[in-house]
C-alpha positions in Angstrom: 0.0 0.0 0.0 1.3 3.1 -0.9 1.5 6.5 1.7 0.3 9.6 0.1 3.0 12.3 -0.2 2.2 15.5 1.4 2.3 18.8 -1.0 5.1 20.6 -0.9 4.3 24.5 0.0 6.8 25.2 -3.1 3.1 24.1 -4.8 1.1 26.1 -2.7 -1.2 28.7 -5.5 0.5 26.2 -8.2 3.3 28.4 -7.9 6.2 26.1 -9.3 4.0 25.5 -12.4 3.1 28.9 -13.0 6.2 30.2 -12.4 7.9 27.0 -15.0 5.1 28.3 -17.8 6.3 32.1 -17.5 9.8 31.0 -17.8 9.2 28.3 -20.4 7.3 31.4 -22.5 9.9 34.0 -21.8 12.6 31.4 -23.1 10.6 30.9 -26.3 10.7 34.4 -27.0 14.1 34.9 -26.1 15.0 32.0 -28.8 13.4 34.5 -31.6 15.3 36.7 -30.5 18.5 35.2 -30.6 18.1 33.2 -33.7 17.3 36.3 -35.7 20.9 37.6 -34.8 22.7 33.3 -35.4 21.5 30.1 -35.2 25.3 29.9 -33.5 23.4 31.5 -30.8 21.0 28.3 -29.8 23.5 26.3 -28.0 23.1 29.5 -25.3 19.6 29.3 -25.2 19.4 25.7 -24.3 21.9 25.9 -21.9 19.3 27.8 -20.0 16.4 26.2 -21.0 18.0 23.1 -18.8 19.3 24.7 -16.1 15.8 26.4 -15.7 13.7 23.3 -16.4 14.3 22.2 -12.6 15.1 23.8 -9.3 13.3 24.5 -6.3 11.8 27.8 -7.3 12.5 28.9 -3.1 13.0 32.5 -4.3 10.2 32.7 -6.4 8.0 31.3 -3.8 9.2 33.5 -0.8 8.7 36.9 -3.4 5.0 35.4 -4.1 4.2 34.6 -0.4 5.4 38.3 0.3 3.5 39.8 -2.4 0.4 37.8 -0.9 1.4 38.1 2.9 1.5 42.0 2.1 -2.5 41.6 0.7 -1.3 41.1 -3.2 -3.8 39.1 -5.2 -3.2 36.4 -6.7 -2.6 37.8 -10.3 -0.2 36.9 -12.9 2.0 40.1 -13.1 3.3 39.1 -9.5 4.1 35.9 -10.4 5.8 37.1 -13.0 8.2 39.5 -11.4 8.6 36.7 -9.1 9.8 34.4 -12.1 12.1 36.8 -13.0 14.5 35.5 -10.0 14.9 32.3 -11.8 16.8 33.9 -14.1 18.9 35.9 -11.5 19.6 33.0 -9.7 20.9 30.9 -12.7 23.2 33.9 -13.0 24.4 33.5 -9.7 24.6 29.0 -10.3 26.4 29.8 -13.2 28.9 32.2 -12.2 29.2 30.1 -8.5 30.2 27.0 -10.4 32.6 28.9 -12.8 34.5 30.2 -9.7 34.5 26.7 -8.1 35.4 24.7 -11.0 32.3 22.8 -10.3 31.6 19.8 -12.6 27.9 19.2 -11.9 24.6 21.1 -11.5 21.1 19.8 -11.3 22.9 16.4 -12.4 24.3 18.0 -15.4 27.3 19.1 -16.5 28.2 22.8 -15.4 27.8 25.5 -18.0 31.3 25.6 -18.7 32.3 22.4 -18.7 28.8 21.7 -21.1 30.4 24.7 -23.4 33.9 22.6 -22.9 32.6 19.8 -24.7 31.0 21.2 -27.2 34.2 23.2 -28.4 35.5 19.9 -28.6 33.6 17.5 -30.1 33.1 20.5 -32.7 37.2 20.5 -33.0 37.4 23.9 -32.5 40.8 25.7 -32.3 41.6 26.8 -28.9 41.5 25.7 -25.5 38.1 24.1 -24.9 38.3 25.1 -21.3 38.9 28.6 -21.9 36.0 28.9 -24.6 34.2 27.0 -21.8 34.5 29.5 -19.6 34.1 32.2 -21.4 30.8 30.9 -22.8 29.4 30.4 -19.3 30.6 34.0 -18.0 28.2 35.0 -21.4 25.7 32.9 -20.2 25.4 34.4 -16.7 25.6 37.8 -17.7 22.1 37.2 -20.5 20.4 35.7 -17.4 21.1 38.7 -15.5 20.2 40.8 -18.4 16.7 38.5 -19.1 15.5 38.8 -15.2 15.8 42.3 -15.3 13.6 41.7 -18.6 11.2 39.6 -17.1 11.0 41.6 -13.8 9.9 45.1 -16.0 7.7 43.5 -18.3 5.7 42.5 -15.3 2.6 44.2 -15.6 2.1 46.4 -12.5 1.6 49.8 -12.1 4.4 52.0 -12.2 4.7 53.1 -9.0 4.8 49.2 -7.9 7.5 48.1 -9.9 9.6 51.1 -8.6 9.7 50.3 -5.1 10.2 47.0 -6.5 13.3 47.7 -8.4 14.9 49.5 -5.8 15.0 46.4 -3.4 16.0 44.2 -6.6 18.5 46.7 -7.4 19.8 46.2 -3.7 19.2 42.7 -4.1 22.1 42.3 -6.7 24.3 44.4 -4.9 24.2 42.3 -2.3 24.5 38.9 -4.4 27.7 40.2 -6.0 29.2 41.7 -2.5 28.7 38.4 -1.3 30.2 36.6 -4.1 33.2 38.5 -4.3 33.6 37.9 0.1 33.2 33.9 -0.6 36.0 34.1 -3.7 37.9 36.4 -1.1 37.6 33.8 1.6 39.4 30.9 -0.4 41.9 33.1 -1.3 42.6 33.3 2.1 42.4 30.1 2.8 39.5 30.4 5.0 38.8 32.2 8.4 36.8 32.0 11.9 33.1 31.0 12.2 32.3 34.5 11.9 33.6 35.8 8.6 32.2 32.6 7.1 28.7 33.7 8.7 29.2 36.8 7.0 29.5 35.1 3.5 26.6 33.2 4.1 24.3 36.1 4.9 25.4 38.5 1.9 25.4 35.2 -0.6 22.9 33.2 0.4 20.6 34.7 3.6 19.2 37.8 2.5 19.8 36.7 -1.6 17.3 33.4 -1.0 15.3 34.7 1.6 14.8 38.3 3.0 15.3 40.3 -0.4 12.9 38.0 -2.6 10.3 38.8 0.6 11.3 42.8 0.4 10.7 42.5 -3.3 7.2 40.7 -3.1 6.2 43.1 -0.2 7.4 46.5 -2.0 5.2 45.3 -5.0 2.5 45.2 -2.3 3.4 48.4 -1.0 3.4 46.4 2.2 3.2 48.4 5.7 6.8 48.7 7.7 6.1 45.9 10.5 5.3 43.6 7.8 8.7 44.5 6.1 10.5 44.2 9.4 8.6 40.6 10.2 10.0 39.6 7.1 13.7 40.9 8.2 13.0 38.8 11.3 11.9 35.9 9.2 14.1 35.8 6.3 17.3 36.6 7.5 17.7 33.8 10.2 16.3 31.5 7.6 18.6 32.4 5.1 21.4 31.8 7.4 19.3 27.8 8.5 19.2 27.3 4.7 22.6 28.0 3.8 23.7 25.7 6.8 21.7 23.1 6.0 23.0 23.6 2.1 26.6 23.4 4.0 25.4 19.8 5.3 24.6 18.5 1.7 27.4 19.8 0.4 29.9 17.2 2.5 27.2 14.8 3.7 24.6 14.7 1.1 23.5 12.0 -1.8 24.1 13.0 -4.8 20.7 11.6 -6.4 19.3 14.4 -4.3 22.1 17.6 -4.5 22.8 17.1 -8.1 26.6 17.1 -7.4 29.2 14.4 -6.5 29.5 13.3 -2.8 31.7 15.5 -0.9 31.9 18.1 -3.7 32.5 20.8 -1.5 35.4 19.8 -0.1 36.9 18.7 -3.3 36.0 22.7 -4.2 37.6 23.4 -1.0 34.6 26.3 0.5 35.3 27.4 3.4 31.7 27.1 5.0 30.8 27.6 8.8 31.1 23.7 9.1 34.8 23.7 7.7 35.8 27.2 10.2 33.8 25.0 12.8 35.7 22.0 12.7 39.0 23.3 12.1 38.9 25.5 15.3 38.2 22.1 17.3 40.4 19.8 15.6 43.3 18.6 17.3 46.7 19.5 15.8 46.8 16.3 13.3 42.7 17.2 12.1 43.7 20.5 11.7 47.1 19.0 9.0 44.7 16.6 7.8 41.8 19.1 6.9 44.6 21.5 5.5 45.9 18.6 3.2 42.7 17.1 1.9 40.1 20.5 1.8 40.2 21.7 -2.1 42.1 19.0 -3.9 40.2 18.4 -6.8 41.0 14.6 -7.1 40.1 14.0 -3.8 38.7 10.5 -3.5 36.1 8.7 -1.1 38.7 7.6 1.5 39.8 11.5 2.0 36.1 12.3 2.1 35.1 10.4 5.0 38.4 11.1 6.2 37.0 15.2 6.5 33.6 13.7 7.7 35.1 12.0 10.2 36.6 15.2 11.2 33.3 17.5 11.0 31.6 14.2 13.3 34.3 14.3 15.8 34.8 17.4 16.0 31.0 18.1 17.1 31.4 20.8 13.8 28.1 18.9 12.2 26.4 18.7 15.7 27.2 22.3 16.2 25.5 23.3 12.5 22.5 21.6 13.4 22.3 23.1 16.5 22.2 26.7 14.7 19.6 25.4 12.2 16.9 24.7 14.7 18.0 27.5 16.4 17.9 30.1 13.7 14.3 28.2 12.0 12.7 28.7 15.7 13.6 32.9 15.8 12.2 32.9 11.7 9.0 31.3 12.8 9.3 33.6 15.5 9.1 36.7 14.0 5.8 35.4 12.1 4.5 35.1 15.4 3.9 39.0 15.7 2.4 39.8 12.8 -0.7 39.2 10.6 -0.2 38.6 7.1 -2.9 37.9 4.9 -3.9 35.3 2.4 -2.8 32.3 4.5 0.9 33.4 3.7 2.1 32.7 7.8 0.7 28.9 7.2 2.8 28.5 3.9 5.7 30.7 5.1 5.8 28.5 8.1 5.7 25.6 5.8 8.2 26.8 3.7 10.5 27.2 6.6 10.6 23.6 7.5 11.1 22.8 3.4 13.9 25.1 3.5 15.6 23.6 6.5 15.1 19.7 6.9 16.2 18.7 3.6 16.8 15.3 3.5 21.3 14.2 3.6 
């Protein structure tokens, strides 16, 4: 007998399908466009048409549920400014994975090593890698250019999609500060609990969670305790997902990240469970973790070597301590406010999506 699976709240209003229609459209379009200047051009287009035909859709849903908690109706111009963060965020996926040398995403290969193969098995001239990732730096750049598109084509009034833009504008500041501080942080070679707090907050936190809200609740024109419940909300979420993401990223199966087990460490981030673990390791954890984090052919006996580590170390008890910890003050802060449109029952829900993500 089979047990019925419970909805996800990413399906809450239908939102992942509506939002996978707009973007499907907006691609088609996009195609027209594209082919009327090369047919060259197509191989770009489907790059995205991939990358975008899965994905959580968490920043999406969080913009909607702020449009709605903030009394927006459910109308399809919001959704489609809320669609439009697909597109940022496959910027930021594509750029991220150039900067880590990632092989996989979503199960496939990486923009620039997809753009890798095909300069070779087209026996281009050149280095394959370096057309690779120049392609993919292309790539991101038209998906930042097509959100910004999608998010102004959105038909609101005016005066909406101004306060609007300003938080997106903020938004992307943000997103790129926070890029540059995680790039900054391997060259370093990686810092204290804190500074690796910071990256997740500027990178992840407010990108995922707070902004998208801001965004959905200045399309509103949502009162300031709503705004501020959704600081109190969003921000110590953010930080539980990114955590969480941390945990997948050493312990998680791959049938369910997308990416080879232990890909993180073979990338070498230097995430709040890494800073954790290294400031309790004993002297020979610490060489260990120092000779094994960021080698690219790391194999599976140096992986559960590190995860050994991260276990003993209580670096992985530790992180799970600050996810419940941080989820109970986001749910918290929904506590003292009324939204409307059942957005604190999904928002609630969403929480718990966002944070007990299956290893």
């Amino acid at each position: 007998m089979s047990v019925p699976v419970a909805p996800s709240p990413l399906d809450a209003a239908d939102m992942r399908s509506r939002v996978q229609a707009i973007v499907d459209d907006f691609i088609a379009e996009q195609r027209l466009v594209m082919a009327d200047v090369s047919d060259d051009l197509h191989p770009l287009v489907d790059a995205v048409s991939d990358l975008l035909a899965g994905g959580k859709r968490l920043r999406p849903a969080f913009c909607w549920w702020g449009w709605r908690g903030a009394g927006g109706g459910d109308i399809e111009a919001a959704m489609t400014a809320a669609a439009a963060l697909e597109f940022l965020q496959a910027c930021a996926l594509i750029h991220d994975d150039v900067m880590d040398s990632s092989d996989m995403r979503r199960g496939m290969p990486a923009a620039h090593r997809r753009f890798a193969s095909l300069h070779r098995e087209s026996a281009w001239q050149g280095s394959a890698e370096t057309f690779g990732v120049g392609a993919a730096i292309l790539l991101g750049d038209l998906c930042l250019s097509w959100a910004d598109h999608l998010m102004m084509r959105a038909s609101l009034p005016t005066v909406d999609l101004a306060r609007g833009k300003s938080v997106y504008d903020e938004m992307r500041t943000e997103l790129m500060a926070g890029q540059y501080l995680d790039l900054l942080e391997q060259a370093h070679g990686g810092g204290d609990a804190e500074r690796a707090m910071r990256v997740v907050r500027y990178k992840s936190a407010k990108y995922t969670i707070e902004r998208p809200l801001h965004l959905g609740g200045a399309l509103a024109n949502a009162d300031e305790s709503i705004v501020l419940a959704y600081t109190g909300y969003g921000l110590p979420l953010g930080e539980a997902f990114q955590l969480r993401d941390d945990v997948l990223g050493v312990f998680g199966d791959p049938t369910e990240t997308g990416k080879p087990a232990g890909d993180d460490l073979r990338e070498g981030k230097r995430t709040v469970l890494i800073a954790t673990a290294m400031d309790k390791a004993a002297p020979e954890q610490q060489s260990h973790i120092r000779r094994y984090l960021g080698d690219p052919h790391l194999d599976q006996s140096g992986v559960d070597t590190l995860r050994e580590i991260i276990c003993d170390t209580g670096a992985l008890v530790h992180a799970e301590h600050m996810i419940t910890k941080l989820t109970d003050q986001a749910l918290d802060s929904l506590s003292h406010v009324s939204l409307q449109n059942d957005a604190t029952d999904v928002l609630t829900q969403l929480a718990y999506a966002a944070t007990r993500r299956s290893v």
